[in-house]
PLY file of the C-alpha trace (Angstrom):
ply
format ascii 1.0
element vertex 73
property float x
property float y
property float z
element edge 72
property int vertex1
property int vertex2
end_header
16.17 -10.75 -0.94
12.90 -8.82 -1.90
10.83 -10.83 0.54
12.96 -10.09 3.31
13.17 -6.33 2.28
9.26 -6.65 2.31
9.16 -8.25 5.65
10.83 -5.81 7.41
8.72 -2.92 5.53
5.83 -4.56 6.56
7.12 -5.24 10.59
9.04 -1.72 10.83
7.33 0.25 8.29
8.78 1.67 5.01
9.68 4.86 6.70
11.36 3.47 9.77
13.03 0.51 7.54
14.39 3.65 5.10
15.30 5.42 8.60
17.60 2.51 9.57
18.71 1.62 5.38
20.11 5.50 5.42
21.90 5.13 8.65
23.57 1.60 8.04
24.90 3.00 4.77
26.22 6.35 6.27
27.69 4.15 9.20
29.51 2.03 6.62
29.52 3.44 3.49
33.74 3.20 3.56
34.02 -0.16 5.76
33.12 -3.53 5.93
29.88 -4.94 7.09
28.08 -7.62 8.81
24.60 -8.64 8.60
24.40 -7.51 12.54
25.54 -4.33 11.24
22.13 -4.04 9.52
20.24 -5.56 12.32
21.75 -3.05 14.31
21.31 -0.14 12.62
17.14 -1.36 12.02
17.02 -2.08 15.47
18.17 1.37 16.70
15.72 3.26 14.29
12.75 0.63 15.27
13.40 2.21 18.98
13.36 5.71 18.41
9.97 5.13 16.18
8.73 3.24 19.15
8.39 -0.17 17.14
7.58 -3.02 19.25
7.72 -6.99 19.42
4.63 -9.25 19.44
5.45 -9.04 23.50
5.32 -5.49 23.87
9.26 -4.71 24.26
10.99 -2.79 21.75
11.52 -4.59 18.70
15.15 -6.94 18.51
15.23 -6.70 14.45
18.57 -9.47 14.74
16.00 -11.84 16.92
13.20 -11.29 14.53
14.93 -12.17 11.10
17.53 -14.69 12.75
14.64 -17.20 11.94
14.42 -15.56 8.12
17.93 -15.63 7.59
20.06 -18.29 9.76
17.59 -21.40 10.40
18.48 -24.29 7.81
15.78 -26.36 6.70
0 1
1 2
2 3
3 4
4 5
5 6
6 7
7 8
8 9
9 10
10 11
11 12
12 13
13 14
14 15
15 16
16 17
17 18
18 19
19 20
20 21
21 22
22 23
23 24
24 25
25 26
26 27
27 28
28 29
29 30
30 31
31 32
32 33
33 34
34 35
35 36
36 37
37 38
38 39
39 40
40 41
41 42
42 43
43 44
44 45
45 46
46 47
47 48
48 49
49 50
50 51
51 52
52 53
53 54
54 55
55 56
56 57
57 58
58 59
59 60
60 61
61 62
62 63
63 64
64 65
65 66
66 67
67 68
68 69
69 70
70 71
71 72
């Protein structure tokens, strides 16, 4: 958990990682979630703070952590 939450701090930044926290709880505060929820919701507030992947494209926060979160070793 914490080393994910540090991850993204470090990839995003702690404001823009806050940014996307705030608006993923606001979007589902009274609902059920998904993990793409979240991905979603850091992915849209990565954009509008101009975030971008190691290939120069806006940053796909669901790509970047699928490897964190969904890869079995």
């Amino acid at each position: 958990g914490s080393a994910l939450l540090n991850t993204l701090s470090h990839t995003l930044s702690p404001e823009t990682l806050q940014k996307g926290l705030r608006s993923y709880v606001s979007k589902k505060a009274y609902g059920n979630a998904k993990p793409a929820d979240l991905w979603a919701a850091l992915t849209e507030a990565s954009a509008e703070d101009g975030v971008k992947g190691w290939d120069g494209r806006n940053l796909d926060v669901s790509t970047f952590m699928d490897s964190w979160t969904n890869e079995v070793y």
